[in-house]
C-alpha positions in Angstrom: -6.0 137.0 -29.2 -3.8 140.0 -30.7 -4.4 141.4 -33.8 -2.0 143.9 -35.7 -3.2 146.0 -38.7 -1.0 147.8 -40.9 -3.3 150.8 -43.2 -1.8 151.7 -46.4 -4.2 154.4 -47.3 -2.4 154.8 -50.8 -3.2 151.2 -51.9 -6.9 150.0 -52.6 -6.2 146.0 -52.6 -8.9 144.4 -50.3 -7.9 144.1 -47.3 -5.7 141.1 -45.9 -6.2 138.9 -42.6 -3.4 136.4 -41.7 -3.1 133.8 -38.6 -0.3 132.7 -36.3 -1.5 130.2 -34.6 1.9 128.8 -32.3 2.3 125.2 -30.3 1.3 126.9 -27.4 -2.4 126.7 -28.4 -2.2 122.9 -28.9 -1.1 120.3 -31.0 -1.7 120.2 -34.7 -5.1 119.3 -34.7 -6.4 121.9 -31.8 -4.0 124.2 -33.8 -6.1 123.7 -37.4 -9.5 123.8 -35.3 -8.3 127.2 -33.6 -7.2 128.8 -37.5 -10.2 127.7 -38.9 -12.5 129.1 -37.1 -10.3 132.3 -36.9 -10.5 132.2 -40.9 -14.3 131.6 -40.8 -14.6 134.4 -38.5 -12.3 137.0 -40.0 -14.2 136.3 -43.4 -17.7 137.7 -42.0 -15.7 140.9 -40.6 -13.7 141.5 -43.4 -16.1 144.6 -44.5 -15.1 146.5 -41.4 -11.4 146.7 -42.1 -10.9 149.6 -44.3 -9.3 149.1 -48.5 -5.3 148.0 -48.2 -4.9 146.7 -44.5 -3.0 143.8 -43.8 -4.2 142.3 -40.5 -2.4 139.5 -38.4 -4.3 137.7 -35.8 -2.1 136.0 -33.1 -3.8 133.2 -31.6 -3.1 132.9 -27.3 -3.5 129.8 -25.7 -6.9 130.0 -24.3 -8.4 129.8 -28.1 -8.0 126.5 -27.9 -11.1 125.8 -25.7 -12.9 128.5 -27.1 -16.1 127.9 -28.8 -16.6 129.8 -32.3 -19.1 132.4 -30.7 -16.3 133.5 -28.7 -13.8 133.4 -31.0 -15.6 135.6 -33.3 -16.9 137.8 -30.3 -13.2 138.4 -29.3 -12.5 139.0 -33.2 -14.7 141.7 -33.8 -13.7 143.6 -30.8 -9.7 142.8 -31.6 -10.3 144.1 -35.1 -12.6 147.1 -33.9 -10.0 148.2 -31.5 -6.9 147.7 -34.1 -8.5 149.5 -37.0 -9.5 152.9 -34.5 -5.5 152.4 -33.4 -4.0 152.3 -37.2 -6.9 155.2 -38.3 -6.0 157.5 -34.9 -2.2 156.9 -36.0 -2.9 157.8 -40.0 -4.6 161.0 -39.3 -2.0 161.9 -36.8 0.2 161.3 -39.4 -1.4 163.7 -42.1 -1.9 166.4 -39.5 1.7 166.6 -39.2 2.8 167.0 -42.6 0.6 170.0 -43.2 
């Protein structure tokens, strides 16, 4: 899977998680099992994205035969990795405008 984040450190909103899950995965049912899972997941790991981030996780065609253990597994490190990315890329940011 791919996740993008986008870290508005001005806004507070909680943060946002949405899923594209494409006919490559599988037909409409194996599609649906796929994004709710995903949505299951994302709920439990919603406390480690940080206050105004908009998240989308991009569903690749192996999801479809995996189990939810290793759907959330690959979650957490996605959304670990992606949040570290957007954080390194926000303080880069504010170094450069002082």
């Amino acid at each position: 899977m791919v996740v993008h984040l986008l870290l508005d450190t001005e806004v507070q909103d909680p943060p946002q998680v949405g899923f594209v899950v494409s006919k490559a995965v599988g037909n409409a049912v194996q599609r649906n099992v796929v994004k709710r899972r995903l949505r299951h997941a994302a709920a439990s790991h919603l406390t480690t994205l940080p206050a105004g981030s908009l998240a989308v996780v991009r569903a690749l065609p192996p999801s479809r035969g995996a189990d939810y253990g290793r759907l959330d597994q690959d979650l957490s490190g996605s959304l670990t990795r992606a949040v570290a990315r957007a954080t390194a890329r926000v303080v880069g940011r504010d170094h450069r405008s002082t």
